[in-house]
N, CA, C and O atoms as a GROMACS GRO file, in nm:
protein
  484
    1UNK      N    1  -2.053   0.408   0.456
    1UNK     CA    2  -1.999   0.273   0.458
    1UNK      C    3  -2.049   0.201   0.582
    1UNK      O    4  -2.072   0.264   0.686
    2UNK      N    5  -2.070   0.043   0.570
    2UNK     CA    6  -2.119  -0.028   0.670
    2UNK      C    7  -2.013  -0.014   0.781
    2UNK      O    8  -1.910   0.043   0.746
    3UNK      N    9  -2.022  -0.058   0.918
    3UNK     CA   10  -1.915  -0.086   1.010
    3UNK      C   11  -1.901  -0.214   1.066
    3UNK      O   12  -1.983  -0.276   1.134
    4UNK      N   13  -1.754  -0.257   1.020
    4UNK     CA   14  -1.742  -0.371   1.058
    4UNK      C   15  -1.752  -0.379   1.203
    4UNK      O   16  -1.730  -0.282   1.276
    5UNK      N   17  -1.797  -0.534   1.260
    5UNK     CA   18  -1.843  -0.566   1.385
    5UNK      C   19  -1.651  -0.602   1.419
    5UNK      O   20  -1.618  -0.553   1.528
    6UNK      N   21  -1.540  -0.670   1.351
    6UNK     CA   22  -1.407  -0.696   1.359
    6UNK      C   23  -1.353  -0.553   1.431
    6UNK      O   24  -1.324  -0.538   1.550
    7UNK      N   25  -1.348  -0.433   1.301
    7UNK     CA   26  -1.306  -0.336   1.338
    7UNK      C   27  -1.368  -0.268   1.438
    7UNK      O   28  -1.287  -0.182   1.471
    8UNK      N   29  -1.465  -0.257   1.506
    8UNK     CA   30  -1.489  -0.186   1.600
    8UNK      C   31  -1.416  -0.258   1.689
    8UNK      O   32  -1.344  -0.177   1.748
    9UNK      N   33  -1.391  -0.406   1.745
    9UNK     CA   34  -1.330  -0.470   1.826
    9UNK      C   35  -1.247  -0.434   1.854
    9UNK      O   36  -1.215  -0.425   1.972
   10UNK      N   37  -1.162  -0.390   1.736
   10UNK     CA   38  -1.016  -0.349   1.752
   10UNK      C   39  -0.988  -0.233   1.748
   10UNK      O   40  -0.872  -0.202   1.722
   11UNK      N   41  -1.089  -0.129   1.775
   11UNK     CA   42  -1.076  -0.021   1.745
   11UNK      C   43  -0.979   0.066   1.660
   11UNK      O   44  -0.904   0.164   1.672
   12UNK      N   45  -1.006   0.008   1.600
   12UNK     CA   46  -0.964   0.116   1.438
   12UNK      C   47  -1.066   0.160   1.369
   12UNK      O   48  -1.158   0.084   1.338
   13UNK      N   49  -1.063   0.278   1.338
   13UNK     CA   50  -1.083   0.422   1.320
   13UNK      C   51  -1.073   0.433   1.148
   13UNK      O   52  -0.965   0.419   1.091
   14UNK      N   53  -1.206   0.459   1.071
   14UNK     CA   54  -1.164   0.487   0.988
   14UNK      C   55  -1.175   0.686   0.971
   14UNK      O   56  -1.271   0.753   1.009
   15UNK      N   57  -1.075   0.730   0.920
   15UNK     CA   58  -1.053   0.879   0.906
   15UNK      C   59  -1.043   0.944   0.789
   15UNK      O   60  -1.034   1.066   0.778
   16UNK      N   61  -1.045   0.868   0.704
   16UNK     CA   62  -1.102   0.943   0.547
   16UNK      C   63  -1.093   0.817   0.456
   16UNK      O   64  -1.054   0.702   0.480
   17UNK      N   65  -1.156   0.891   0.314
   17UNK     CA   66  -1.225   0.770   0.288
   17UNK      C   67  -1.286   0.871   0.141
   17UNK      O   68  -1.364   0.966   0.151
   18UNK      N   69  -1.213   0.808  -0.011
   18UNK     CA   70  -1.266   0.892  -0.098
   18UNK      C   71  -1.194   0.792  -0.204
   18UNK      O   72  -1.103   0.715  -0.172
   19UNK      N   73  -1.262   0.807  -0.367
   19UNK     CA   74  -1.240   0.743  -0.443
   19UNK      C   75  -1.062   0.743  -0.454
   19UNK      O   76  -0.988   0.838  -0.477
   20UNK      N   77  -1.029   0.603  -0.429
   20UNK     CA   78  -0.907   0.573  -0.427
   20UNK      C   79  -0.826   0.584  -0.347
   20UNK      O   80  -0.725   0.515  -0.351
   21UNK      N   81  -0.855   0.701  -0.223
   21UNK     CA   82  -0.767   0.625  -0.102
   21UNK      C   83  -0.852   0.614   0.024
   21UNK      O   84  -0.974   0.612   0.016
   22UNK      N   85  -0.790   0.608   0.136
   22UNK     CA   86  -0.867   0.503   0.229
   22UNK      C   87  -0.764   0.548   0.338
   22UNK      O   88  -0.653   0.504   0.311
   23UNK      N   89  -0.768   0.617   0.445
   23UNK     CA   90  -0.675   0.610   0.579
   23UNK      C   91  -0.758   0.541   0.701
   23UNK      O   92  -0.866   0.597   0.723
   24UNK      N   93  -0.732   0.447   0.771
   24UNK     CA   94  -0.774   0.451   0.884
   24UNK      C   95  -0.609   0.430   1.014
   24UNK      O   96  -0.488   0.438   0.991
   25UNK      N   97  -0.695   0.399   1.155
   25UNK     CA   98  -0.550   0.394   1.247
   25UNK      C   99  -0.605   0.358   1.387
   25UNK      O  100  -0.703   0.408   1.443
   26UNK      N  101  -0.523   0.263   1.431
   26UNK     CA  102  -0.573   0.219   1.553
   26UNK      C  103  -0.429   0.212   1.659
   26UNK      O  104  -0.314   0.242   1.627
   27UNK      N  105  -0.481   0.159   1.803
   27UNK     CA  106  -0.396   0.224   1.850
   27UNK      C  107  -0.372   0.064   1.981
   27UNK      O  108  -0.446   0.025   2.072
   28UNK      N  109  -0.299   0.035   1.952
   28UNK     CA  110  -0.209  -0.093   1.998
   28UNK      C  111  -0.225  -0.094   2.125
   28UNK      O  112  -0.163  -0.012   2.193
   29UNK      N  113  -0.323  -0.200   2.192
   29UNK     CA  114  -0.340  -0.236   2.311
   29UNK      C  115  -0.273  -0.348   2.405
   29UNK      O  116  -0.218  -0.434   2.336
   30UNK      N  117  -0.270  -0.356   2.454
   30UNK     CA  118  -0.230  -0.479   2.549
   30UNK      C  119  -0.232  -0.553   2.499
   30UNK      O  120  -0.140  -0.608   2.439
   31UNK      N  121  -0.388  -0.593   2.510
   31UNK     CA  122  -0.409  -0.721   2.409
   31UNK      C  123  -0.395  -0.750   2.317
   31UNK      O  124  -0.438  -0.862   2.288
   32UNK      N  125  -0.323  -0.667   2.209
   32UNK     CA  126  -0.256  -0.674   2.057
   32UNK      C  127  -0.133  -0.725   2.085
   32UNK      O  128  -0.077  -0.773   1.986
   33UNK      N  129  -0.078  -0.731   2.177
   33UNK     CA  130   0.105  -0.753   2.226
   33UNK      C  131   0.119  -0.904   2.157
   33UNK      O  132   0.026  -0.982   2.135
   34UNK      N  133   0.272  -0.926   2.125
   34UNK     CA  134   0.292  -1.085   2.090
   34UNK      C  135   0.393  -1.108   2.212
   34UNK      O  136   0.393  -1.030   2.307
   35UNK      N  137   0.462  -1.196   2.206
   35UNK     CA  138   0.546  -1.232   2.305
   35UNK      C  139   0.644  -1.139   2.341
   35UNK      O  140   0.667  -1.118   2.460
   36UNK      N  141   0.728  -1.059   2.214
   36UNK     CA  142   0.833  -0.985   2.211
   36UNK      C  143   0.773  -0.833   2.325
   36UNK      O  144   0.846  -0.748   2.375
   37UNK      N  145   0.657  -0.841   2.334
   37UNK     CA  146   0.612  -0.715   2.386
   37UNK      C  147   0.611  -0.539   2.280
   37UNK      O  148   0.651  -0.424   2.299
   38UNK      N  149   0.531  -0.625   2.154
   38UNK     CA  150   0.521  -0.551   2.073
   38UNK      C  151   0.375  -0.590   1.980
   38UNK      O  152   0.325  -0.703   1.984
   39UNK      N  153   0.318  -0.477   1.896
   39UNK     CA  154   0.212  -0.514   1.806
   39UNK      C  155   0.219  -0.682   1.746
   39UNK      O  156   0.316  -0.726   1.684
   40UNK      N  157   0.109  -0.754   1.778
   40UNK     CA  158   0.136  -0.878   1.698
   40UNK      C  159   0.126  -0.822   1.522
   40UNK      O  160   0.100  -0.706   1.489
   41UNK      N  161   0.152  -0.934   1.430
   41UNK     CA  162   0.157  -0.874   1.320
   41UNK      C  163   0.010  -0.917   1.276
   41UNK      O  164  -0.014  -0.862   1.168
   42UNK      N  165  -0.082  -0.984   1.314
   42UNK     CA  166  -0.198  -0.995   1.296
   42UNK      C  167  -0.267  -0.846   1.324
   42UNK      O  168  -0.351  -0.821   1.238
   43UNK      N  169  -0.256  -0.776   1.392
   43UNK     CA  170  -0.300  -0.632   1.459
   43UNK      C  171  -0.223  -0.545   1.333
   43UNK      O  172  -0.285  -0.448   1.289
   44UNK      N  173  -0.130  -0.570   1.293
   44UNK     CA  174  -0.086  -0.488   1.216
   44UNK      C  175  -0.135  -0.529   1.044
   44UNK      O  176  -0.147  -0.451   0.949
   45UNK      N  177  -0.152  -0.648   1.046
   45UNK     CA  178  -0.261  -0.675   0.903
   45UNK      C  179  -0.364  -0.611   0.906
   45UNK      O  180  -0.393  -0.526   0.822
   46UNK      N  181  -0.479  -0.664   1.067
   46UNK     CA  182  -0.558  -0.580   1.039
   46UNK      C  183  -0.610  -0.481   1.016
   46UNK      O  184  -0.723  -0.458   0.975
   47UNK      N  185  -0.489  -0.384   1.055
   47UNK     CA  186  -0.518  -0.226   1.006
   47UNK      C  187  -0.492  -0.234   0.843
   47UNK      O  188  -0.565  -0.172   0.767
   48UNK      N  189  -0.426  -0.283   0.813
   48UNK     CA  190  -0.343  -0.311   0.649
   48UNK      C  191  -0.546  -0.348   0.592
   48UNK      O  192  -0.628  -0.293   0.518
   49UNK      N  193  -0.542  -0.459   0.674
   49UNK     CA  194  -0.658  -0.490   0.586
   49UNK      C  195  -0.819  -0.395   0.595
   49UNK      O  196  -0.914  -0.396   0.516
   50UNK      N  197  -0.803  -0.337   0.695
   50UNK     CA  198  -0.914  -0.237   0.708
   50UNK      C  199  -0.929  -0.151   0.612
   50UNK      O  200  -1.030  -0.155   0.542
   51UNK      N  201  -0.833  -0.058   0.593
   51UNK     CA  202  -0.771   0.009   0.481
   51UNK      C  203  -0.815  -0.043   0.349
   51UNK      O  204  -0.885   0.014   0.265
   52UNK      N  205  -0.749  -0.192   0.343
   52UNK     CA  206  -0.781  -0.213   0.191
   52UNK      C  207  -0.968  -0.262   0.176
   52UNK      O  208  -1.026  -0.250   0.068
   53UNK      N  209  -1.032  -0.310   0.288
   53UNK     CA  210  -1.169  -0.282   0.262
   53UNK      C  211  -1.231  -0.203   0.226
   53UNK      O  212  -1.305  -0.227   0.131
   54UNK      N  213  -1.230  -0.071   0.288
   54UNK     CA  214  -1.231   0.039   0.257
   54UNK      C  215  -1.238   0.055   0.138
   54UNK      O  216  -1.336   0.039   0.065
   55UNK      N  217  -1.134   0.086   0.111
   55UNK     CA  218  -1.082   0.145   0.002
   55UNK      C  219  -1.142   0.089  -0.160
   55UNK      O  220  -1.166   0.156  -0.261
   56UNK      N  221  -1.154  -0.068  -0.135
   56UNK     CA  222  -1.192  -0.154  -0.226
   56UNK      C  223  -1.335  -0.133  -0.255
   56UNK      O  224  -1.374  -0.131  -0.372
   57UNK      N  225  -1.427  -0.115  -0.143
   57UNK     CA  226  -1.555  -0.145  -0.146
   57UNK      C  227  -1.641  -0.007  -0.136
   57UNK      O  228  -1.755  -0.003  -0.090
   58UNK      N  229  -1.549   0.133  -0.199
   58UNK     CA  230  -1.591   0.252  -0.193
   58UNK      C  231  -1.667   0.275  -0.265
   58UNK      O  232  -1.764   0.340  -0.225
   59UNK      N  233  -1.660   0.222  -0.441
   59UNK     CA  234  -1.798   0.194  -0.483
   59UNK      C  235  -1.823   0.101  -0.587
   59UNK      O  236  -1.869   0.108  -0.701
   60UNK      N  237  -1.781   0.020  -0.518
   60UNK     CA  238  -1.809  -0.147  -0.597
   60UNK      C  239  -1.782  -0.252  -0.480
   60UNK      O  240  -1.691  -0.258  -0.398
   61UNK      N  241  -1.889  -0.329  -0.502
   61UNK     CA  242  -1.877  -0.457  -0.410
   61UNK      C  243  -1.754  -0.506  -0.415
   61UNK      O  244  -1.723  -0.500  -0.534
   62UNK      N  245  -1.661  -0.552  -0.351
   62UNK     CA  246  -1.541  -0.642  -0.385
   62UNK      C  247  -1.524  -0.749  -0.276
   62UNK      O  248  -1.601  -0.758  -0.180
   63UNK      N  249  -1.407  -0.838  -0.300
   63UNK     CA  250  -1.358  -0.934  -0.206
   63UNK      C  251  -1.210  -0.908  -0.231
   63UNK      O  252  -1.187  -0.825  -0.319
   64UNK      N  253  -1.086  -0.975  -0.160
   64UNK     CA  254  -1.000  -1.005  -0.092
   64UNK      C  255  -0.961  -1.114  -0.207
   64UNK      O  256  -1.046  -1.199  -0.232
   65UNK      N  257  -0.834  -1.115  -0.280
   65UNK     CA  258  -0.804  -1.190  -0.376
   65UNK      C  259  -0.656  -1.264  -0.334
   65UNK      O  260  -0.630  -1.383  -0.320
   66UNK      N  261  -0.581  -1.156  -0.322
   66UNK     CA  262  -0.438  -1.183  -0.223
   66UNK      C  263  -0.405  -1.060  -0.160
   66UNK      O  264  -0.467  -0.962  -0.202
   67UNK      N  265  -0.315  -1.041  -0.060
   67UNK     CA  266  -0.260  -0.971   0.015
   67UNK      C  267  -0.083  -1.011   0.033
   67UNK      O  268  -0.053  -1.128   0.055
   68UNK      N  269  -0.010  -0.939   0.026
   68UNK     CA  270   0.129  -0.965   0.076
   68UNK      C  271   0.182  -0.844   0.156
   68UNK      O  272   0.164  -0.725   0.132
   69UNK      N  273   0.236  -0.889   0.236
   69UNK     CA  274   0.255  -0.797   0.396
   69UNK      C  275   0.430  -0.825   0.384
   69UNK      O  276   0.478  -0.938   0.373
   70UNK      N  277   0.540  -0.655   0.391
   70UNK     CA  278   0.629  -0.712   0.449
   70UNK      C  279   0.637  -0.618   0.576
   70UNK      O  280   0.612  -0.500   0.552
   71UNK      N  281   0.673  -0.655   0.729
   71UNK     CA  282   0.688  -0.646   0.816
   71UNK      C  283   0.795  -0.529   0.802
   71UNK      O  284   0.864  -0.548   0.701
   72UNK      N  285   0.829  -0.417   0.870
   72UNK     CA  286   0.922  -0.326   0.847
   72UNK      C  287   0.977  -0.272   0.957
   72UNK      O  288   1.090  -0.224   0.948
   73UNK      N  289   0.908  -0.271   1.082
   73UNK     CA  290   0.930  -0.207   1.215
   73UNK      C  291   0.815  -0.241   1.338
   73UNK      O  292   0.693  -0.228   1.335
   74UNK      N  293   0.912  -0.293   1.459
   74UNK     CA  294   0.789  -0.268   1.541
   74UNK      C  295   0.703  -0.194   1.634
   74UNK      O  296   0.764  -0.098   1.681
   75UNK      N  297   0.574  -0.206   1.679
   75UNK     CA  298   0.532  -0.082   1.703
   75UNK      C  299   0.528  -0.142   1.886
   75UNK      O  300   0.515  -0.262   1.910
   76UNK      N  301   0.541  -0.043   1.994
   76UNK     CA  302   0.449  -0.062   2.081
   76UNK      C  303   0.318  -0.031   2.180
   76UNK      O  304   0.248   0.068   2.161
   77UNK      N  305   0.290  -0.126   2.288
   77UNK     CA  306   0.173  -0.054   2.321
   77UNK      C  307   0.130   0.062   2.343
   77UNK      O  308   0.222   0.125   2.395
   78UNK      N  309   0.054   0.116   2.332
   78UNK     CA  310   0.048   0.249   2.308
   78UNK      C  311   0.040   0.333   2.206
   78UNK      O  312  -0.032   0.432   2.201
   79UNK      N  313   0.138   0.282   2.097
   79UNK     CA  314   0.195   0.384   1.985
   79UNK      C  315   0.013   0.338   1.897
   79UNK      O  316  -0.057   0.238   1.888
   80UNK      N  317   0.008   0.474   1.854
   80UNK     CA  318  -0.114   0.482   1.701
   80UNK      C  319  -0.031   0.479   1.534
   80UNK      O  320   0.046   0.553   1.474
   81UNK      N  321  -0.085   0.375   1.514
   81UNK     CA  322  -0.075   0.269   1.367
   81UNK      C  323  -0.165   0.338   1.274
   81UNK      O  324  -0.288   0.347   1.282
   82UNK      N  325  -0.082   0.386   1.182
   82UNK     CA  326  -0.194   0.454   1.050
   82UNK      C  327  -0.169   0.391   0.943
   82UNK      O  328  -0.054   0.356   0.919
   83UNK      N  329  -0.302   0.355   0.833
   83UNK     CA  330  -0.266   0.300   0.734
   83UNK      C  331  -0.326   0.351   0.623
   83UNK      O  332  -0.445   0.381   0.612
   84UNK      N  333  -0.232   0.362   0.533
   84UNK     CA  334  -0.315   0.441   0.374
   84UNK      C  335  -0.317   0.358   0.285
   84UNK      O  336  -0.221   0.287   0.255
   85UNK      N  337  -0.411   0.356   0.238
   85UNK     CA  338  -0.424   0.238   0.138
   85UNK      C  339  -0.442   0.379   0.000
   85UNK      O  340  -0.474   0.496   0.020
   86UNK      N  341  -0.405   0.301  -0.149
   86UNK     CA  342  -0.377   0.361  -0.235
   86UNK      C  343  -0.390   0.272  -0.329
   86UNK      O  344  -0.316   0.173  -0.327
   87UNK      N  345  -0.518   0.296  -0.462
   87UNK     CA  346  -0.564   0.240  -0.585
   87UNK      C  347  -0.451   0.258  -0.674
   87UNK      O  348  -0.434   0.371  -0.721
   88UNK      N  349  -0.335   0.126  -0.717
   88UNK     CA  350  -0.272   0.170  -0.815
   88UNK      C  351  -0.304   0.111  -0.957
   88UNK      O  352  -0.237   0.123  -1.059
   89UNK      N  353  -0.411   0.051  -0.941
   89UNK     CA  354  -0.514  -0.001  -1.088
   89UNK      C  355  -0.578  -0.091  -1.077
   89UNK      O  356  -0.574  -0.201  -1.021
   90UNK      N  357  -0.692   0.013  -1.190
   90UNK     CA  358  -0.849  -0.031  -1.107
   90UNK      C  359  -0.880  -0.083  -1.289
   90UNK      O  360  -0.857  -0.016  -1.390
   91UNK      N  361  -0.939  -0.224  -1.279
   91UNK     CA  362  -0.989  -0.290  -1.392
   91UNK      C  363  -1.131  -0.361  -1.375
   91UNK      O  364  -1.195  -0.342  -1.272
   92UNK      N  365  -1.179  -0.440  -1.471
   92UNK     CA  366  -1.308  -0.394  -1.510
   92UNK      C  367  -1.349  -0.530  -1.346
   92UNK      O  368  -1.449  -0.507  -1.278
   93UNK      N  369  -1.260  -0.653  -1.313
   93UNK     CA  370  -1.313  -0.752  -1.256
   93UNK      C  371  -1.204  -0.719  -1.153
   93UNK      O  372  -1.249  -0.706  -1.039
   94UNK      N  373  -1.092  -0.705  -1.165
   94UNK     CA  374  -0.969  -0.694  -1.076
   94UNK      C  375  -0.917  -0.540  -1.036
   94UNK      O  376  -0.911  -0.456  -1.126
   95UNK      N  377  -0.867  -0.495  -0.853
   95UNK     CA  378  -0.820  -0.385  -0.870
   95UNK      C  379  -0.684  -0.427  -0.783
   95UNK      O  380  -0.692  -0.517  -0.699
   96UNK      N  381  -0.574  -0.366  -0.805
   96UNK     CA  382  -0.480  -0.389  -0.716
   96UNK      C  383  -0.483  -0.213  -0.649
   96UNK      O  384  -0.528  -0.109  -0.695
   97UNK      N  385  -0.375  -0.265  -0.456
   97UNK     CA  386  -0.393  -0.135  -0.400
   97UNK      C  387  -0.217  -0.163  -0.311
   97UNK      O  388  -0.153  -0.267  -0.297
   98UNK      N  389  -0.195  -0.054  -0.278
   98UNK     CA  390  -0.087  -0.035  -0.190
   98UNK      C  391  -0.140  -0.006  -0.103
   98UNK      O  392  -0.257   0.030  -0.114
   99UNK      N  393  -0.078  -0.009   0.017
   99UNK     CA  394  -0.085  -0.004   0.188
   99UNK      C  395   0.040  -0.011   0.299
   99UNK      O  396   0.096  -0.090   0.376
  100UNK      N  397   0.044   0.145   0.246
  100UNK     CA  398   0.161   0.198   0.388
  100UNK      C  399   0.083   0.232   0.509
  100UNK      O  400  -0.006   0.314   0.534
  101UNK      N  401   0.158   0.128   0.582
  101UNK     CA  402   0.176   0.155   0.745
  101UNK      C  403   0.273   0.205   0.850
  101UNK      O  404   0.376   0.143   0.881
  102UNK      N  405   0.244   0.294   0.892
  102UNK     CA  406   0.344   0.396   0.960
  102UNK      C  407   0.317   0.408   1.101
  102UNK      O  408   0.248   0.315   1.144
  103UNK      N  409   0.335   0.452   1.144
  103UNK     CA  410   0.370   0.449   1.329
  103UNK      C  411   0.349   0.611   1.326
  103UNK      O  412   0.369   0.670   1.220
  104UNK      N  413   0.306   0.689   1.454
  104UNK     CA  414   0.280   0.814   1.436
  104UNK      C  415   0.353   0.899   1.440
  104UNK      O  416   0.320   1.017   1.447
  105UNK      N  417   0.530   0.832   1.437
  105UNK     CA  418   0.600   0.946   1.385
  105UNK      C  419   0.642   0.911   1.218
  105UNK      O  420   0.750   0.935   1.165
  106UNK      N  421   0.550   0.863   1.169
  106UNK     CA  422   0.568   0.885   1.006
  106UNK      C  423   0.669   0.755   0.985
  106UNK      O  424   0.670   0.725   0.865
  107UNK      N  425   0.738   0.684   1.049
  107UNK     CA  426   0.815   0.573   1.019
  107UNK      C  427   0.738   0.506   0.978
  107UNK      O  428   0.621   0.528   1.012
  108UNK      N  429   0.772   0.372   0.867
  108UNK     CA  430   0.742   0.239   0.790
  108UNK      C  431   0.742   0.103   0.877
  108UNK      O  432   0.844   0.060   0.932
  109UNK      N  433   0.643   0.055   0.880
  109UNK     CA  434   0.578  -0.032   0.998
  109UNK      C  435   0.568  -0.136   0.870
  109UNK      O  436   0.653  -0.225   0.866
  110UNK      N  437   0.475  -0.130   0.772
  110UNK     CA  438   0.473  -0.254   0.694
  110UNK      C  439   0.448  -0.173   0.576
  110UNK      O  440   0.428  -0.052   0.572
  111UNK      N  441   0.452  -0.271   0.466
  111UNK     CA  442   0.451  -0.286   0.295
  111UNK      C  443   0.325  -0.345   0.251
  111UNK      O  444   0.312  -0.453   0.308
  112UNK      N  445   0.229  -0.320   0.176
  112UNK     CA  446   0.139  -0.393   0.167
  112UNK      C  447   0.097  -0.380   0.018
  112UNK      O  448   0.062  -0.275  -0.036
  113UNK      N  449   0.108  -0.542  -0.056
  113UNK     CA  450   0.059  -0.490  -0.163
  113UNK      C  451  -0.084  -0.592  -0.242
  113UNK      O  452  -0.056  -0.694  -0.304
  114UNK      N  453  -0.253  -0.537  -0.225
  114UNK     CA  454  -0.357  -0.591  -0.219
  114UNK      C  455  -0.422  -0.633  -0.338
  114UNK      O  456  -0.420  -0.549  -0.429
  115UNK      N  457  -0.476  -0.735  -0.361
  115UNK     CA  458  -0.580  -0.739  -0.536
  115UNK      C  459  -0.693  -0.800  -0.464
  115UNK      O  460  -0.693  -0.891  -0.381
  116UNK      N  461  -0.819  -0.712  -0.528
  116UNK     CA  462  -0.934  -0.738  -0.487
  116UNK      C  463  -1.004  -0.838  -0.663
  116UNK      O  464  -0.949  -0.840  -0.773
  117UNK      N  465  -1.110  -0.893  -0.626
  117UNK     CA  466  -1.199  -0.910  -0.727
  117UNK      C  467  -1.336  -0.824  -0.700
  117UNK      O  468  -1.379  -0.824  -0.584
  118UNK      N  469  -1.406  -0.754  -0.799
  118UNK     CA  470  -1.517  -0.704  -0.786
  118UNK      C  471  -1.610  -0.805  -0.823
  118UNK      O  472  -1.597  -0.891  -0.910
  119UNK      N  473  -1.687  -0.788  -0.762
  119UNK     CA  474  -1.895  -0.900  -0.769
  119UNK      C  475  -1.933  -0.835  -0.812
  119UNK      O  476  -2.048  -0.877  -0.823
  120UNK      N  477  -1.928  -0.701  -0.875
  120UNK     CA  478  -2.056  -0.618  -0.919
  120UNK      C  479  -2.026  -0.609  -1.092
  120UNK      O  480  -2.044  -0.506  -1.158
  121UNK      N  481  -1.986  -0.715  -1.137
  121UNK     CA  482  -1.962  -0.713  -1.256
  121UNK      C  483  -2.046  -0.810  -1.344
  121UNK      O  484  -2.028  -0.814  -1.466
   0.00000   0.00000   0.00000
């Protein structure tokens, strides 16, 4: 898989990677903080959304159709953010995916639920 020039920024990590699921996890810096002194939730999409790149574009071109994020817990600096993304149906132009995000003691950080369109059709 290519590497995004985004995700390296933010260092997230992708760590497996096979037809239909997708883990990667990054690890909440300073500069991810929002005011509250916690992960902004942009930092926490983008792991959501790393995941669902991944995952989407494992072997078919795709794009980004919608995304819905619910917020569940917050993380802080320091703590490592894992996200699994998961194919729950894959069609001939459209796939939808789930995306749990957890904190590294296994707690629920966010809800994520993704629909891609495929180009390679």
């Amino acid at each position: 898989m290519k590497e995004s020039p985004f995700l390296k920024f933010l260092n997230i990590e992708l760590e497996e990677i096979r037809e239909g699921y997708a883990r990667v996890s990054g690890v909440v810096a300073k500069d991810f903080l929002n005011l509250h002194n916690t992960a902004h939730g942009s930092f926490i999409f983008a792991i959501a959304d790393a995941a669902f790149e991944y995952i989407s574009n494992f072997s078919r071109d795709s794009v980004a159709l919608h995304m819905d994020i619910d917020f569940r817990r917050p993380v802080k600096e320091g703590e490592k953010v894992i996200a699994e993304a998961f194919e729950e149906s894959s069609g001939k132009t459209t796939s939808l995916y789930r995306i749990i995000v957890k904190n590294e003691d296994g707690k629920l950080v966010a809800y994520v639920t993704a629909l891609v369109y495929h180009l390679d059709n």
